[in-house]
C-alpha positions as CSV (number, residue, x, y, z in Angstrom):
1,X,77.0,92.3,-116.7
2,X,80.4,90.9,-116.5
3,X,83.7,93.1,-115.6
4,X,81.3,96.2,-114.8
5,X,80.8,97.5,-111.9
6,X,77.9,99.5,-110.7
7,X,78.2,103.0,-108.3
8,X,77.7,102.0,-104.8
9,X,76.8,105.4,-103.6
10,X,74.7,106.6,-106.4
11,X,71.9,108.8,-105.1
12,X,68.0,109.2,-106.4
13,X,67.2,112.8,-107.5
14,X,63.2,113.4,-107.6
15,X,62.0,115.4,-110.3
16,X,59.5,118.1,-109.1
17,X,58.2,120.6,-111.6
18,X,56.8,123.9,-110.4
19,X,55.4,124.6,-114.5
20,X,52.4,124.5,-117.0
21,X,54.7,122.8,-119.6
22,X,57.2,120.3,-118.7
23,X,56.8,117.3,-121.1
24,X,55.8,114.7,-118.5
25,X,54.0,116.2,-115.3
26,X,53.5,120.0,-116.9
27,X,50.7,121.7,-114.9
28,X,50.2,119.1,-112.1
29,X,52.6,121.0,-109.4
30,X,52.0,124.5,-110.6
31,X,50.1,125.3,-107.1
32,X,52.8,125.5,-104.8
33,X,51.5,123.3,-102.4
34,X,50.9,120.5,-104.8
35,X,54.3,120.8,-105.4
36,X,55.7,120.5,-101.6
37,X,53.2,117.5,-101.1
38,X,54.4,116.1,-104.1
39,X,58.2,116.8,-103.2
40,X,57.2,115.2,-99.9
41,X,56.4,112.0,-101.2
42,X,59.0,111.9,-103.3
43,X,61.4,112.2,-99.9
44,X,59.2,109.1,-98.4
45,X,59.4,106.9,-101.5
46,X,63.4,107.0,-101.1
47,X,64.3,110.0,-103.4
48,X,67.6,111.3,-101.4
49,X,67.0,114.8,-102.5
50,X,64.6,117.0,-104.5
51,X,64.9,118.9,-107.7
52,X,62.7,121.9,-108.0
53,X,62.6,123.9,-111.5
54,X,60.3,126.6,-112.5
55,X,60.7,126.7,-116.0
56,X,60.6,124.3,-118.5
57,X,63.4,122.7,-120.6
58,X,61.8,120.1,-122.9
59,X,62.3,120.6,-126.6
60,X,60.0,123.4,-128.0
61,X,59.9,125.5,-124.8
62,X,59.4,129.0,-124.3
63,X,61.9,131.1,-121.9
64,X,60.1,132.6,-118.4
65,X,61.1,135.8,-116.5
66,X,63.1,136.0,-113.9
67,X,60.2,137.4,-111.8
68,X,58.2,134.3,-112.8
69,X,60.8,131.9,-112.3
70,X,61.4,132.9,-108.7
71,X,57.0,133.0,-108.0
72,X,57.5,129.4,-108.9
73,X,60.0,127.9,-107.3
74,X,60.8,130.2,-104.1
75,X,57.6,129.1,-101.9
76,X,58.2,125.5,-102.4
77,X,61.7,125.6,-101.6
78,X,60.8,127.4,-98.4
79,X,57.8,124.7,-98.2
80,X,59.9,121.6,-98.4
81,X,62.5,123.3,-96.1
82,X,59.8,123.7,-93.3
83,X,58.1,120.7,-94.0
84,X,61.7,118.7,-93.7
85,X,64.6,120.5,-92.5
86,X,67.1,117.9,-93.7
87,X,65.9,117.5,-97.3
88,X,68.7,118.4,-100.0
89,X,66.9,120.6,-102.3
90,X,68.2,121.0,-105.9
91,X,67.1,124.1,-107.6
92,X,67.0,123.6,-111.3
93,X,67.8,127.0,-113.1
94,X,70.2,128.7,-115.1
95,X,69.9,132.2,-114.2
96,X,71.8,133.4,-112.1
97,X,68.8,135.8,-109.8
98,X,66.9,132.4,-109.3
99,X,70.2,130.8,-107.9
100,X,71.0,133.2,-105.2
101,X,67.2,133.5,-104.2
102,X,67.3,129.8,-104.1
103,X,70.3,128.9,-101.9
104,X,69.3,132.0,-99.7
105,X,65.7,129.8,-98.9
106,X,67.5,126.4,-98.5
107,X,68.5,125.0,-101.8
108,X,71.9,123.4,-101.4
109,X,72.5,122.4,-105.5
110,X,72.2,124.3,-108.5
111,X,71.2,122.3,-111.5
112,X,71.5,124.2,-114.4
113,X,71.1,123.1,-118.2
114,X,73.1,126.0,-119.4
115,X,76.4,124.7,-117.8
116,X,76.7,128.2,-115.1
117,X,77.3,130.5,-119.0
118,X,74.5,133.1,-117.9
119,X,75.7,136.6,-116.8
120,X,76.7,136.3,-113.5
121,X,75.7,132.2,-113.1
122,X,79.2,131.0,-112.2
123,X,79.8,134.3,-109.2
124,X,76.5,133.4,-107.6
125,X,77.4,129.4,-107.8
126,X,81.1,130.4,-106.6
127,X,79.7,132.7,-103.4
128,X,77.1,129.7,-103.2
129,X,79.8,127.4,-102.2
130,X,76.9,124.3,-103.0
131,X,77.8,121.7,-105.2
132,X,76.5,122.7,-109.0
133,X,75.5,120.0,-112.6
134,X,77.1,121.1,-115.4
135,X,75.2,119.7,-118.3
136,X,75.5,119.8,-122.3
137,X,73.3,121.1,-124.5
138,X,73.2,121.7,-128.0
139,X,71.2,125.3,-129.2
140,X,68.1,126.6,-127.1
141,X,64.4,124.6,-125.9
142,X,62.8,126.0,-128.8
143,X,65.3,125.1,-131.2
144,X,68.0,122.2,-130.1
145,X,65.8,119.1,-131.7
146,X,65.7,120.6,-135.1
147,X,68.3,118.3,-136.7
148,X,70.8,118.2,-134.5
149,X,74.5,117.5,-135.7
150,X,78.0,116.4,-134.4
151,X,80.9,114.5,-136.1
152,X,81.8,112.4,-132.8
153,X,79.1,113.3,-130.6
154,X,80.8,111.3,-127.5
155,X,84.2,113.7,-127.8
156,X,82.3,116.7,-128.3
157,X,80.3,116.6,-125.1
158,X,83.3,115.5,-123.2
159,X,85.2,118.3,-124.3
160,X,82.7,120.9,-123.4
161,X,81.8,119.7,-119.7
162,X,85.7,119.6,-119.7
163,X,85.9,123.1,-120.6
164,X,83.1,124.0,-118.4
165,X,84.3,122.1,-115.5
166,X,87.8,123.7,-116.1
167,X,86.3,127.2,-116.2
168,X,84.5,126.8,-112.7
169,X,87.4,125.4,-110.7
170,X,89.2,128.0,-112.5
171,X,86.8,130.8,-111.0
172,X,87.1,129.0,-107.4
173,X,84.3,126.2,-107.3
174,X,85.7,123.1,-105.1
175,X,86.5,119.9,-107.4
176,X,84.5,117.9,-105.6
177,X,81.2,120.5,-105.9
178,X,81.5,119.8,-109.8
179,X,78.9,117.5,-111.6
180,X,78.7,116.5,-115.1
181,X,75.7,115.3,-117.3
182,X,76.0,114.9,-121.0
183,X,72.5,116.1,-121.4
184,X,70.6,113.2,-122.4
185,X,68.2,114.3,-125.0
186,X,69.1,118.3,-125.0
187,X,70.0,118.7,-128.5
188,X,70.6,114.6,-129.6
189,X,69.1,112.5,-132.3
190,X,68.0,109.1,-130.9
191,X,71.8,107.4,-132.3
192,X,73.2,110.5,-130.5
193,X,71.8,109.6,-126.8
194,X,72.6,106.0,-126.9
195,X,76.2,106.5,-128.4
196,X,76.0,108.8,-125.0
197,X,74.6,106.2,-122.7
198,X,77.0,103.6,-124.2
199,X,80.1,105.9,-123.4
200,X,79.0,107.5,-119.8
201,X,81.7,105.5,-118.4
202,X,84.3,107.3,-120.6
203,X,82.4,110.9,-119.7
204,X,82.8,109.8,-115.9
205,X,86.5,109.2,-116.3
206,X,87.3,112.7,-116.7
207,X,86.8,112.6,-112.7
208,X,84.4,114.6,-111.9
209,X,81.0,112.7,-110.2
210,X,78.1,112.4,-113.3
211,X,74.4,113.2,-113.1
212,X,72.3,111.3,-115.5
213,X,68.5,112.7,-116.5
214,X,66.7,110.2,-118.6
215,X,63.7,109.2,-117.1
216,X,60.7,109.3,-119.3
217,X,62.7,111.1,-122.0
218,X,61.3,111.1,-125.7
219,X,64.6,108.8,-126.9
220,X,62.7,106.2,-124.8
221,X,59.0,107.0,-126.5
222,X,60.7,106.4,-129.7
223,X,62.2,102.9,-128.8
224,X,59.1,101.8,-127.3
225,X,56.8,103.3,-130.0
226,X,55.1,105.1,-126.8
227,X,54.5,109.0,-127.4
228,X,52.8,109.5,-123.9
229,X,55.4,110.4,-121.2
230,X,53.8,108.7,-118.3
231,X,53.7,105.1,-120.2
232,X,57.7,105.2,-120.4
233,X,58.0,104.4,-116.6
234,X,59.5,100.8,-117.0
235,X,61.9,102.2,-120.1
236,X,63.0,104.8,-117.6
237,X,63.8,102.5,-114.8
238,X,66.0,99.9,-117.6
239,X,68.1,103.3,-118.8
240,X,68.5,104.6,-114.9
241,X,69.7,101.0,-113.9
242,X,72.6,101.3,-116.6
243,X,73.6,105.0,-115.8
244,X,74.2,102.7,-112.2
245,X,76.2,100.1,-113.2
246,X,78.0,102.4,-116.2
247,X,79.0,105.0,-113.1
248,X,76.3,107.5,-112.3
249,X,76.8,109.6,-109.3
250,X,72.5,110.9,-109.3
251,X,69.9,109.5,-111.2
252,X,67.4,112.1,-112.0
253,X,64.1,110.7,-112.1
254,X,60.1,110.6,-111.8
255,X,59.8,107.5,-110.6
256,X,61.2,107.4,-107.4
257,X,60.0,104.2,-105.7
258,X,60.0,102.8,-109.3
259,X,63.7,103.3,-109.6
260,X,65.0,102.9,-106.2
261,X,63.0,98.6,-106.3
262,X,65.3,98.4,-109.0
263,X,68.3,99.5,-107.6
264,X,68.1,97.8,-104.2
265,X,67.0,94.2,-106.2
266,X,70.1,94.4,-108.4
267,X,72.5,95.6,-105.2
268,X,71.6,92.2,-103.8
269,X,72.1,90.4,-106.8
270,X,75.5,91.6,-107.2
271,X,76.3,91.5,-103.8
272,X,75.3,87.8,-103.8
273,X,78.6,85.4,-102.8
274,X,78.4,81.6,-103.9
């Protein structure tokens, strides 16, 4: 790909899902250990940290308690923790109960869909003084792929992480603690996630580092005619490699060892010197 290139540092973030009902892997960590053994692997197959969520997010969704939430994902935080001390542990949440639980047991990144706008979110994640992911959604899980609409989808989701990442250095959070994902599939038509993907370079120059989540996503299923999450693996690999070379900071992903081949086969290629 002539005259781009791809992030250097970019890190691999492994998905771990502590639910019944997440659209890929729902039910098959719900037992906390499942989920640390699982976490665990994805460490050893190159992942450079974890992200651990107890509730689900995919379109259709319902909402969990806080109680629930914190059943979910507080043991296998403090499983992974004991298991390896020096994992970076994500917690993906966006209430603001499960973020303070979470960094108190070892998480040391919030990850939250609603962009730190829950009561009391962006006090916890300023006291937390751990890096935090803005992203961009449009309307709730149970609602946000009923027709979604923008008139320039690209400017609208730049200028809301702008606002959002404004408002948090604004309340104290370091610069450099700020990410930014344009929510890939949170509220987006098909045309409105590649219009996305085709412009991350223009949503990274506002200067803050970018987390991209696409792997296995339902934009992928609908190019490749594939409805079954699991069969997208290859799909999800092609759309992580170009969040790398279009300026991704953390690619969010399944497919660890999948993803990270990839990576380190196209480093050498660009690498190469005649």
């Amino acid at each position: 790909m002539p005259g781009i290139q791809p992030n250097p540092n970019c890190k691999i973030m492994g998905v771990v899902n502590v639910t019944p009902d997440s659209f890929s892997d729902g039910g098959q960590f719900l037992d906390p250990h499942n989920a640390i053994e699982h976490a665990l692997r994805l460490l050893e197959a190159g992942a450079d940290m974890v992200d651990v969520g107890g509730e689900s997010t995919r379109p259709g969704a319902s909402a969990v308690s806080v109680e629930e939430e914190l059943q979910r994902v507080i043991p296998v935080i403090e499983g992974i923790v004991q298991a390896a001390p020096d994992a970076l542990i994500s917690v993906d949440t966006s209430k603001a109960e499960v973020m303070q639980v979470a960094v108190e047991a070892g998480a040391g990144f919030i990850n939250d869909v609603n962009a730190l706008q829950a009561t009391g979110a962006l006090q916890v994640a300023v006291e937390a003084d751990v890096p935090v992911c803005l992203m961009h959604k449009k309307g709730t899980p149970e609602t946000m792929q009923n027709n979604p609409q923008y008139k320039d989808v690209l400017h609208e989701v730049q200028s809301f992480l702008q606002d959002r990442a404004d408002n948090c250095l604004a309340a104290g959070i370091k610069p450099e603690h700020i990410y930014l994902d344009p929510g890939i599939g949170f509220g987006k038509s098909l045309q409105h996630n590649l219009i996305l993907l085709k412009g991350l370079r223009e949503i990274r120059a506002l200067g803050f580092p970018l987390l991209l989540g696409v792997s296995r996503k339902a934009f992928i299923g609908a190019i490749l005619d594939q409805p079954e999450a699991d069969k997208r693996v290859s799909g999800s690999v092609a759309a992580a490699t170009w969040g790398w070379f279009n300026g991704a900071d953390i690619l969010r992903v399944h497919d660890v060892a999948e993803t990270r081949q990839a990576l380190k086969v196209l480093t050498a290629i660009n690498q190469a010197q005649a």
